[in-house]
SEVOKOL-795025 format. One record per atom (N, C-alpha, C): x, y, z. Coordinates in steps of 0.001 Angstrom, whole numbers, plus 500000, padded with zeros to 6 digits. Example, Ala and Ser with C-alpha at 12.3 -4.5 7.8 and 13.67 -1.06 7.14 Angstrom:
2
513190494310507800
512300495500507800
513200496700507800
512850497750507080
513670498940507140
512900500030507870
//
This chain:
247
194648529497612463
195646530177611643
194963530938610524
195625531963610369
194882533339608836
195215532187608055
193990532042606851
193846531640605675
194500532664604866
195620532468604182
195954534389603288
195613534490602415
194480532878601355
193739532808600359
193492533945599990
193900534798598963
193404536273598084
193356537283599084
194107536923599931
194431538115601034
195518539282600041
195611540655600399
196314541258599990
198018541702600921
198867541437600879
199697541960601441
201194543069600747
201272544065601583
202381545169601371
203706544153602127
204506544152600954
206203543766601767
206968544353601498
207421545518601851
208346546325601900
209819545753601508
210539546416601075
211859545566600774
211652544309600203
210627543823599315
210489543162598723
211531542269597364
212132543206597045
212592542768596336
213976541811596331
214585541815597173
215891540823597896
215913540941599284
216366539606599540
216645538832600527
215521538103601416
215743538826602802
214625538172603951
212893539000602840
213064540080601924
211838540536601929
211609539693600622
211856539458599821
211457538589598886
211340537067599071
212086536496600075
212003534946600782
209849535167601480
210073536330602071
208924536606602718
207412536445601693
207938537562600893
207162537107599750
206578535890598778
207438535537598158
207627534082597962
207063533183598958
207255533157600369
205977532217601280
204802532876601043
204366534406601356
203013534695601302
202446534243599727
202813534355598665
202664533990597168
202722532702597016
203018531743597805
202951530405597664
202047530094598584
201155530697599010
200127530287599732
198426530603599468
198791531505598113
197655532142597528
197359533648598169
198389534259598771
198031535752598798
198957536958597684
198242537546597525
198756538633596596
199582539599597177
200451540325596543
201754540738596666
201580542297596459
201613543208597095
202306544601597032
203783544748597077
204869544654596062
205718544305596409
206564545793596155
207143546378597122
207783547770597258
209643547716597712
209986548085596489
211349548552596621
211990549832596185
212993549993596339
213465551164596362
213630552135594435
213265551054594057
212944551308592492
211932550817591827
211197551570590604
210257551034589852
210537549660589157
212160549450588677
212400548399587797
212290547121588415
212645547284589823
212816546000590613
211460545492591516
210833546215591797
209565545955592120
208861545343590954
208833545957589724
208159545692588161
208703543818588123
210006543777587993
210321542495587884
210093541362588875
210324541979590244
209766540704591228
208103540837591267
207488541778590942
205888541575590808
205669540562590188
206567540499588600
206194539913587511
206840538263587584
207452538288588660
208269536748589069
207451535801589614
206812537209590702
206157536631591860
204246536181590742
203960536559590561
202825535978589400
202785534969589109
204124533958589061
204130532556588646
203470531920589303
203517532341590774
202398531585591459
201067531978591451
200613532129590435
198813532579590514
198286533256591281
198891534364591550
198436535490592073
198617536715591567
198121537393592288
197775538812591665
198795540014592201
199399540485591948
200569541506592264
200299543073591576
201191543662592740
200777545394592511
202541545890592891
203392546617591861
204315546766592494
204771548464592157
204943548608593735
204937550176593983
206784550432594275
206888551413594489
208520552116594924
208460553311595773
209402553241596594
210043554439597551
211332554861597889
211369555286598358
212620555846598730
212548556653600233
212533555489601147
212375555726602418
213057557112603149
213640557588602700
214652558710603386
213798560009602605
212629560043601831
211946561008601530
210251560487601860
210058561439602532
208669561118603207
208020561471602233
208366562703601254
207160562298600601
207099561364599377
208076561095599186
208250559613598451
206922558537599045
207269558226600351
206632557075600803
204860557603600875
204523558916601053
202889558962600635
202863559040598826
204098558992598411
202743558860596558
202787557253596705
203906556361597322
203262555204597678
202583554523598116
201855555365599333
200325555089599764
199624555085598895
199704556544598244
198414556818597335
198210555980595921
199165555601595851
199255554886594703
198522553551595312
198942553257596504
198127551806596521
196916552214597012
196299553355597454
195028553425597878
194357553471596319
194618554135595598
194245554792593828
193916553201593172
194923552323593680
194695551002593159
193531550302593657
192844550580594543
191880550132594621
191318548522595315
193012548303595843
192745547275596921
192584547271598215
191944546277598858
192414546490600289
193817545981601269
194027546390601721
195396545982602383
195271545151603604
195575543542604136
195286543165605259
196090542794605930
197968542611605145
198919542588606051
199991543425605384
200563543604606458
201744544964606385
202919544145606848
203871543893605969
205374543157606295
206240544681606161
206392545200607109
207264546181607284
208816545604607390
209542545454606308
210549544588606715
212001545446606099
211735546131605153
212662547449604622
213398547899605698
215067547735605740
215309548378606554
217284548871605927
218132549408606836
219304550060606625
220002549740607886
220892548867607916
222352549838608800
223417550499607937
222754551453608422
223843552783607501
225594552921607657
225954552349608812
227410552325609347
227736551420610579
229076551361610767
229940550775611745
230496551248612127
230384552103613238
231641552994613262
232543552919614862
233574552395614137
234788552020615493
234668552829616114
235062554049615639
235109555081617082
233993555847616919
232811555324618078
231917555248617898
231312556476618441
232380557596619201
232383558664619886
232667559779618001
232898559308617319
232805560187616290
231411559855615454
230225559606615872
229421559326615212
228576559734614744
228017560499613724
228118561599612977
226211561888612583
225532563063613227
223875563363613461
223372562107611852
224139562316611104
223560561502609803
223218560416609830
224046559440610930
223500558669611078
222275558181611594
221601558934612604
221138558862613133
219666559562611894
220134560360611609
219039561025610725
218362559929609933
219310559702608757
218784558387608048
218319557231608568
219027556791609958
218460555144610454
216860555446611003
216473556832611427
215052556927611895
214148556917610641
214820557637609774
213941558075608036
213458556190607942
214291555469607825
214526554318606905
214079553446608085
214584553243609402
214142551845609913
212636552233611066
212482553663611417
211477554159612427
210296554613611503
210466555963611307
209297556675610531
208853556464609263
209245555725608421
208435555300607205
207925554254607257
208143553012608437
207247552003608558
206313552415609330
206682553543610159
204978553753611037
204445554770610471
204445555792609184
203618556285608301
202759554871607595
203293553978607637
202903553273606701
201947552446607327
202406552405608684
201109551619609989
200136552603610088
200169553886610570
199363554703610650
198392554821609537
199240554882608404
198293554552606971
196868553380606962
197508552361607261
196697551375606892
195547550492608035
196821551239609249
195886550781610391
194355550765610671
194015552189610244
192185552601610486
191736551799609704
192232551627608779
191353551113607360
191332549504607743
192333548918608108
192243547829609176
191108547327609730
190604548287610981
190055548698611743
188813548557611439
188284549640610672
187249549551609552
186683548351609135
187852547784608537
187369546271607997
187220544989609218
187563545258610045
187603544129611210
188760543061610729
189494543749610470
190746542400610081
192374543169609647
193203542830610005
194864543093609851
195636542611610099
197286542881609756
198180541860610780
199132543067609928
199923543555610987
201136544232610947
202121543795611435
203351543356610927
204548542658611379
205651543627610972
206386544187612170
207626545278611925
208731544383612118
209914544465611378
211074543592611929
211724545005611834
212434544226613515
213344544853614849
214975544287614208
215921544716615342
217124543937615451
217070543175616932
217757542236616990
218628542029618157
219662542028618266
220164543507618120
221442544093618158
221080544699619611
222212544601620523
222367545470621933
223782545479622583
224152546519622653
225586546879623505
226256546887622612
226146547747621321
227015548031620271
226820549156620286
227545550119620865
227433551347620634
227891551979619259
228703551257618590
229151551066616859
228211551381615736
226888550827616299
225710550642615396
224813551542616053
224438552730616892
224048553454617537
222541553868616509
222670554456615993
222161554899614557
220684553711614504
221489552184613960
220517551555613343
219818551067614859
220515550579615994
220024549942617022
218788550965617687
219471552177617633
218221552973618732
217226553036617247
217188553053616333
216148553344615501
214812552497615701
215869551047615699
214865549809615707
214509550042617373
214739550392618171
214477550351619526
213135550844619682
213570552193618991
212190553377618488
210853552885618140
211275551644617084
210139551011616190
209650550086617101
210205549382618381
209892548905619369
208842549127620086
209414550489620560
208702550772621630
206905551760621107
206835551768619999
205612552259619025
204848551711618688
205608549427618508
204594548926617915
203802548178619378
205160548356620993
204477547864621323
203274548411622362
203557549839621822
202264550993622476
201186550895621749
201420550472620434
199722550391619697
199526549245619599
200217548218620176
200188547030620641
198664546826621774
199337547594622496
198188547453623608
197254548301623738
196565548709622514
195147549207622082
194785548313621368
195498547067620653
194659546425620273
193931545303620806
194458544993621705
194429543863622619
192812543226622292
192812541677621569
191458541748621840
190757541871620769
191401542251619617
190455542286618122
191266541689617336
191152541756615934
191633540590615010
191968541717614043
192622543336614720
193683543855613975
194613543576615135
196541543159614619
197240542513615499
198536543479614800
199214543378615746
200949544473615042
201631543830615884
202510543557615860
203523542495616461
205128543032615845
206158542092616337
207677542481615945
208208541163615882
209121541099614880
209780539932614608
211313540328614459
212523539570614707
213819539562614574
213982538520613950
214288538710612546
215321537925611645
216413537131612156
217075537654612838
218258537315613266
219611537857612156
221036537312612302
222073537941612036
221888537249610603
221507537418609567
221536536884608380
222267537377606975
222825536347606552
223877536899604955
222990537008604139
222437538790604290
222060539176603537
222566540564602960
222356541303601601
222982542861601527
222972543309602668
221797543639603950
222119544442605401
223176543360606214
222791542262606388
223683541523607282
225190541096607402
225563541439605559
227036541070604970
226913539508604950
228291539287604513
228813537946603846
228961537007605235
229424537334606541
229958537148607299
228924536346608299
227352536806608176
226648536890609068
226450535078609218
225679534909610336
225873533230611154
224942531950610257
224126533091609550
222388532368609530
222230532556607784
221484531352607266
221056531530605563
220249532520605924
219203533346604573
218195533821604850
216901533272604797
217552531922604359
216279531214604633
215953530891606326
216643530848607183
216523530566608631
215431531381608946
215010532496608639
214279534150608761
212667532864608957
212856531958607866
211239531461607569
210962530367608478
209897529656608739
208818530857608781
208770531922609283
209545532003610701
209331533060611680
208890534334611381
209500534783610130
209182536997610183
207880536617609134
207350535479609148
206105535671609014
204736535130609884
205500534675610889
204380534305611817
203214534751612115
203791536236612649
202968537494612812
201639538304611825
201894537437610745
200668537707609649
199969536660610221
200060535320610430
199409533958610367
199024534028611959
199348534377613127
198280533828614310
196866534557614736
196169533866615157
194752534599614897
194258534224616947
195396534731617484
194517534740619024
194369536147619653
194626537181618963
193896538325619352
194831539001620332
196215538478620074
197368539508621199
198236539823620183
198365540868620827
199288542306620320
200553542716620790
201644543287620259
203060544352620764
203755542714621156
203467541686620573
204376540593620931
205798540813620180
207191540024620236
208067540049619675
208482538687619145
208451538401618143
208726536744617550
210234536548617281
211191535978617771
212352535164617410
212468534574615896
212728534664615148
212352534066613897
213223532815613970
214075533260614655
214925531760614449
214423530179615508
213593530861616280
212806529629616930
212083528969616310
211394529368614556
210540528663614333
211218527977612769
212340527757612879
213088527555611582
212836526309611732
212341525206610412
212276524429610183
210789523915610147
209797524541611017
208727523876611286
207336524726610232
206712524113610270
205415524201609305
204824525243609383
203957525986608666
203409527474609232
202386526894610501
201822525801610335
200756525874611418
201725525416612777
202802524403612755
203438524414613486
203896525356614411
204582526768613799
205123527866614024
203595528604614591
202897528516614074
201610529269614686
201297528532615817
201252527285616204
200662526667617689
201921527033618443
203032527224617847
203941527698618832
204302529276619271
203314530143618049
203299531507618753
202586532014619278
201383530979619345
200098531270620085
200177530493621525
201241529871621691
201816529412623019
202519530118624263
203085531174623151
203911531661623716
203623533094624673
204449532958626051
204325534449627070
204715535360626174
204150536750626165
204782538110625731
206298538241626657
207352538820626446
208382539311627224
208224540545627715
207032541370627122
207155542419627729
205837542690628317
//
């Protein structure tokens, strides 16, 4: 299992819910925090939360629906002068519901690629070489398992998108100890999931962080998060290093 001892990690959507639960495990384990939200104030304050646990924090902002928003956030963390060794791509949007789902309007679709497709894989593409370079990474994108909702068209094909990308550079890595993988949260009461949804957001843990922690050298896997609810990180790791790919 990754030691994340003074490891550096980017968590996107950091600042509430599944991305700050996320956080909060990597920070309670001794890794340091890039913590990125959609504002300076709220990143500033969960940086400064997340510190209690003796670590070291860097907190950046974007605004996913402007690309070039999301490179002064690269540059800002390249300017900072760390290295980056895991990527919690976990920022994401369902923008709508829409009953009649035959009225469903290019916007949606516009924004769910801005926000759940192309600014997490600027952000893979970003960090990947440098990865590479160093002989060490772990990229974890969270997906949905949303299917046969044509209602949610927008957010479902977006994440489909982010699918089928991580699990094509999936299989270039095959074999080294840079790894990109996909995890599903599941239906969780969170701001994206609503009041309604089945699951705490604590259920998410360990699972949507597995994918930082296994160290057997396979790639474009997809993790269940809710299979590993309850059990230990190393637990959850002998059980994802057990596990067949589905695809």
């Amino acid at each position: 299992m990754v030691d994340l001892t003074g490891k550096w990690a980017l968590v996107t959507g950091a600042a509430r819910g599944i991305g700050r639960l996320a956080a909060d495990f990597l920070a309670g384990r001794g890794c340091n925090i890039i913590v990125q939200s959609r504002t300076p104030e709220a990143s500033e304050k969960t940086a400064e939360e997340l510190k209690r646990s003796g670590i070291s924090t860097l907190a950046v902002s974007a605004e996913f629906t402007d690309m070039a928003s999301v490179r002064q956030m690269l540059q800002s963390i390249d300017d900072a002068g760390m290295d980056v060794d895991i990527v919690l791509n976990n920022a994401g949007m369902q923008v709508a519901y829409r009953t009649q789902y035959c009225e469903t309007p290019v916007e949606d679709y516009e924004k769910s690629f801005l926000i759940n497709t192309i600014a997490p894989m600027m952000i893979c593409y970003h960090f990947l070489p440098k990865m590479q370079a160093r002989g060490f990474g772990r990229i974890v994108n969270t997906t949905s398992g949303i299917r046969l909702e044509p209602e949610q068209a927008g957010y479902s094909a977006s994440k489909a998108a982010l699918d089928k990308v991580t699990i094509d550079i999936g299989s270039r890595l095959q074999g080294s100890n840079v790894l990109i993988n996909l995890t599903d949260p599941g239906w969780c009461r969170t701001d994206l999931g609503g009041p309604h949804a089945p699951n705490a957001p604590q259920s998410a843990l360990p699972g949507v962080i597995v994918g930082a922690l296994v160290d057997d050298g396979r790639s474009g896997r997809f993790f269940n998060a809710g299979l590993f609810y309850g059990m230990t990180p190393e637990e959850a790791v002998r059980k994802a290093e057990s596990m067949e790919s589905p695809y």
